[in-house]
C-alpha positions in Angstrom: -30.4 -214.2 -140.4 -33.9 -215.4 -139.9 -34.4 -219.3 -139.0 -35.7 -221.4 -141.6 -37.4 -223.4 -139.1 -38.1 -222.9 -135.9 -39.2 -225.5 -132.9 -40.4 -223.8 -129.9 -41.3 -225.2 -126.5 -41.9 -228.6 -128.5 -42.8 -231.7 -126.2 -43.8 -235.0 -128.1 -45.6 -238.1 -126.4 -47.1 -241.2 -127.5 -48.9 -243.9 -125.5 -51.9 -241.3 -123.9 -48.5 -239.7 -122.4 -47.0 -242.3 -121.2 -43.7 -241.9 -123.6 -41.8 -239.0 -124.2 -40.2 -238.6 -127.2 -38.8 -235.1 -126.8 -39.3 -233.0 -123.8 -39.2 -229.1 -123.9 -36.9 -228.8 -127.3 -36.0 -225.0 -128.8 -33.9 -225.3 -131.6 -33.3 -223.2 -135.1 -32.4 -224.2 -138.6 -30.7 -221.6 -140.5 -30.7 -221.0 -144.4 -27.9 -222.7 -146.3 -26.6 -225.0 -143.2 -25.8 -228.2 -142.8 -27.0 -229.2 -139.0 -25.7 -232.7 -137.3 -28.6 -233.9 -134.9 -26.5 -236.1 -133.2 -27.6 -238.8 -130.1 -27.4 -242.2 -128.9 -30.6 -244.5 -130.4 -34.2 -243.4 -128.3 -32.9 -239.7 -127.7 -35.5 -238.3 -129.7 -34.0 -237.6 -133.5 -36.0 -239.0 -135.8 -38.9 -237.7 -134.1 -38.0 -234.4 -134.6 -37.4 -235.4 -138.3 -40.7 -236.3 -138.2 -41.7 -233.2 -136.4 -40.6 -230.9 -139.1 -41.5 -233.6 -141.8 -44.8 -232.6 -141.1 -45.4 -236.4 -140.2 -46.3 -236.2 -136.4 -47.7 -232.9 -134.4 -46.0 -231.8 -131.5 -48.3 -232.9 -128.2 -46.8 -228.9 -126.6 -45.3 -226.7 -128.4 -44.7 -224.5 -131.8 -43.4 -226.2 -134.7 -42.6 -223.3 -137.9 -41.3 -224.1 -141.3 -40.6 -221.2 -143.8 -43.0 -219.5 -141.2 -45.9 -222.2 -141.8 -46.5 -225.1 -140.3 -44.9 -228.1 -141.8 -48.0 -229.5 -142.6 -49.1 -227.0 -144.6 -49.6 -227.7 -148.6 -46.8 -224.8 -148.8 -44.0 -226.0 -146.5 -44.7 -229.6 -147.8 -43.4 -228.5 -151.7 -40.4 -227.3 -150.4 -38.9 -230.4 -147.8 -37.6 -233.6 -148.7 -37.6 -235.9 -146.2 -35.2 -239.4 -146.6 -35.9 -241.9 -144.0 -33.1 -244.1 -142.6 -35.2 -247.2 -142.7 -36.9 -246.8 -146.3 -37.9 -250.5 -147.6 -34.4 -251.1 -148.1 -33.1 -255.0 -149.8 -30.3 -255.0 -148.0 -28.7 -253.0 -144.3 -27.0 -249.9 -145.0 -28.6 -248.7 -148.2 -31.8 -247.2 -147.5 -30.9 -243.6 -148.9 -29.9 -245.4 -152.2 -32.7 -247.8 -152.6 -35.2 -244.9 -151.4 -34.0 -243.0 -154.5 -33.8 -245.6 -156.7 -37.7 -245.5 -156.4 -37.8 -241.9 -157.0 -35.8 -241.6 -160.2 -35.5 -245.7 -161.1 -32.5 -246.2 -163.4 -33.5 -246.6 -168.0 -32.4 -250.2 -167.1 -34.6 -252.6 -164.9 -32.0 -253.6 -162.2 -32.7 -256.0 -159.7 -33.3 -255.1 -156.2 -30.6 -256.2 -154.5 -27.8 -254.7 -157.3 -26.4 -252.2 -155.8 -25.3 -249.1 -157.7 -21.5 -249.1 -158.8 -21.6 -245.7 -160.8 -20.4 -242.7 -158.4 -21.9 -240.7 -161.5 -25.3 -242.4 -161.2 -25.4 -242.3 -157.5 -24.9 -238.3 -158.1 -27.5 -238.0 -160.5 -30.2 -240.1 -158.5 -29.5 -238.1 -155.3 -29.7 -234.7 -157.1 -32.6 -236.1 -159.2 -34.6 -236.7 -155.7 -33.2 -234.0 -153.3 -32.8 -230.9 -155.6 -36.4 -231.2 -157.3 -38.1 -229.1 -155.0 -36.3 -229.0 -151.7 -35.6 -226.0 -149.4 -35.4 -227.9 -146.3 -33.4 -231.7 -146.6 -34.4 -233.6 -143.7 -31.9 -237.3 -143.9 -31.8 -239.9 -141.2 -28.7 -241.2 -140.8 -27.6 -240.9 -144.5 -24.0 -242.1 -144.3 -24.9 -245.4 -142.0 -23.6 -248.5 -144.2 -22.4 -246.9 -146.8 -18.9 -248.3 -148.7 -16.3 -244.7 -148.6 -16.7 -244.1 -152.5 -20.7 -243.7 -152.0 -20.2 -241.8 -148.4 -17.7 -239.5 -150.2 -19.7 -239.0 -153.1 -22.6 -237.7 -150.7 -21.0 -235.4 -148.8 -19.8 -233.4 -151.9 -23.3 -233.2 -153.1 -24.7 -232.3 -149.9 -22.3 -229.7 -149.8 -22.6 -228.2 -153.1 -26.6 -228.1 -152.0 -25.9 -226.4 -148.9 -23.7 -223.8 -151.1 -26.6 -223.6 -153.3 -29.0 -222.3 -150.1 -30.5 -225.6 -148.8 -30.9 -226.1 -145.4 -29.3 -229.8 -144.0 -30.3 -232.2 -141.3 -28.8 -235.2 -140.7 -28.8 -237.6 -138.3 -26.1 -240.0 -136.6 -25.2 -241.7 -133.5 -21.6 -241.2 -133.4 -19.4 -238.3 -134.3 -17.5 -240.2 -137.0 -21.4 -240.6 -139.1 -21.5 -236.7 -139.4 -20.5 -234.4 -142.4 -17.4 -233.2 -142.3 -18.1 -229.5 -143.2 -21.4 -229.4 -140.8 -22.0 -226.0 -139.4 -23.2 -226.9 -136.2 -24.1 -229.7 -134.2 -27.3 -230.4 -131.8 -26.6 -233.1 -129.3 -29.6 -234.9 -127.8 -29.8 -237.1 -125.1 -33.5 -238.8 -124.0 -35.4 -236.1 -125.8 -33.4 -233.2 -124.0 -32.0 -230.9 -125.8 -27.8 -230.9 -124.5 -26.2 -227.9 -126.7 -26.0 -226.7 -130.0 -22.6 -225.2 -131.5 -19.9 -225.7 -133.7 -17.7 -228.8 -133.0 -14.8 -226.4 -131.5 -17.4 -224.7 -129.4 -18.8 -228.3 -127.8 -14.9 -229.2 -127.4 -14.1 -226.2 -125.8 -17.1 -226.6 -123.2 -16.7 -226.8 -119.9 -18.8 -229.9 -119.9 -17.3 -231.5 -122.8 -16.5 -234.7 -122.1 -19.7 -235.7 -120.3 -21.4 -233.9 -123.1 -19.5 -235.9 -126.0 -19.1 -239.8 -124.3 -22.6 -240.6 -125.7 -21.2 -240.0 -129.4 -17.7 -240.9 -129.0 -16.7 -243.2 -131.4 -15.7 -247.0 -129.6 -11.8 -246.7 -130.5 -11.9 -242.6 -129.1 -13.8 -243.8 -125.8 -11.0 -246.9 -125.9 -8.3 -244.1 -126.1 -9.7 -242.0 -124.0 -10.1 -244.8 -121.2 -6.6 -246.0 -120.9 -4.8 -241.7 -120.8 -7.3 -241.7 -117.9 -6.0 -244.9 -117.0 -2.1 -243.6 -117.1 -3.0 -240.4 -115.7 -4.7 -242.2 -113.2 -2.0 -244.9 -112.0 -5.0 -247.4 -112.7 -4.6 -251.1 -114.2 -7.5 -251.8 -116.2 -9.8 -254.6 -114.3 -8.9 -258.1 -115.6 -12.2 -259.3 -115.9 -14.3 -255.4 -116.4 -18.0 -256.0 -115.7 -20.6 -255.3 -118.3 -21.9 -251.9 -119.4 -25.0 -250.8 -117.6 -26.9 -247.7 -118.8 -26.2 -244.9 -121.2 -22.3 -242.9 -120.5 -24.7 -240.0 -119.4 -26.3 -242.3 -116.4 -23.0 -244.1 -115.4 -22.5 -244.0 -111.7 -19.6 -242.3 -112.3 -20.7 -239.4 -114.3 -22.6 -236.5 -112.3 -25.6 -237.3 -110.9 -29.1 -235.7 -111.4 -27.4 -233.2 -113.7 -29.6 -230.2 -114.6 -30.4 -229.6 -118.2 -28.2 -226.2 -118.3 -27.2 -226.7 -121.5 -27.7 -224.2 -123.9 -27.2 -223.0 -127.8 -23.4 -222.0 -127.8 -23.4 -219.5 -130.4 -26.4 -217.4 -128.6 -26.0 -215.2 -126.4 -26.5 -216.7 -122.7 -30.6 -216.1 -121.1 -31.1 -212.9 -119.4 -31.5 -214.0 -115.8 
């Protein structure tokens, strides 16, 4: 199956260079999938939103969308592009108050009422995404939302992907993806980790050191005290403060080499 888009070699810096946003990134988007770009907050994903958005140009590197660039009058008509942070009244409901701009309800409503109807909230999200979208590109779409709304998303989103549109989300924690996502990217400081299906990232050697970046809190809480037992290890009574990212801990390995690769490729001929 041929990519539906396609990022190649793509480094993006800002500052005359002096900040990376992503470093050396090859990934592929394939029809009909729903893709989970997932990474702590500075490792680089809404940039490559942007990227494919057509928003930014890469500074190295190809950047391909239905074989165009993204920029192109073309690939434009067919992407929708939902920002996390979208003029929003209140935290947590940019998607919905994005939309609500898009396809505004009969009735004037004021800006801070939030939409009840699980019905409405359907029709305003299809109203918006299915117009003319091939490509869906959403930035942390479920953050904030109550469980009716986040429910009622991920059925349409997977209807869509059923119906041939390519998904890609965002989140920072394994918990904020879809459930039925096909594969996941993981990111870390604009490096590309792995890309695979949740079982194959699981079943990787590296795992754990891949994962602790988007373990959710109560996971890494569980996860601390079975090493803990295992371990014959107290926890401290007074533990020091967090310093750094889990992937730069002092305790995870050092100056680890980005050998990381897509999962369901293939491995590089040497």
């Amino acid at each position: 199956m041929s990519p539906l888009a396609q990022l190649r070699h793509v480094t993006l810096t800002f500052d005359d260079y002096r900040t990376r946003a992503l470093h050396d990134l090859t990934l592929d988007l394939r029809p009909g999938e729903i893709h989970a770009l997932l990474g702590p907050a500075a490792s680089g994903k809404t940039a490559l939103l942007q990227l494919l958005a057509g928003h930014l140009r890469p500074t190295e590197g190809t950047v391909r969308v239905f074989g165009r660039s993204p920029r192109s009058r073309t690939a434009q008509a067919k992407i929708g592009y939902v920002p996390e942070h979208a003029n929003h009244p209140t935290p947590g409901t940019g998607v919905i108050s994005w939309l609500r701009k898009l396809s505004p309800p009969a009735r004037p409503r004021p800006a801070s009422d939030p939409i009840q109807s699980a019905a409405q909230r359907r029709s305003l999200l299809a109203h918006a995404l299915v117009r003319k979208s091939n490509l869906l590109l959403l930035d942390a779409p479920f953050s904030g939302l109550e469980p009716a709304a986040r429910a009622d998303l991920e059925q349409l989103l997977t209807t869509l992907a059923t119906q041939g549109k390519t998904i890609l989300l965002t989140a920072r924690c394994l918990t904020e993806i879809h459930p039925r996502s096909h594969r996941l990217t993981l990111l870390h400081a604009g490096r590309h980790q792995a890309t695979g299906t949740l079982a194959e990232l699981l079943a990787h050697p590296d795992a754990l050191h891949l994962l602790a970046p988007v373990l959710p809190p109560t996971t890494a809480a569980r996860l601390l005290q079975t090493l803990r037992t295992d371990l014959h290890c107290a926890a401290a009574p007074n533990p020091p403060a967090a310093v750094g990212h889990p992937l730069t801990h002092p305790l995870a390995p050092a100056n680890k080499p980005n050998v990381l690769h897509d999962l369901t490729k293939p491995p590089p001929a040497k």
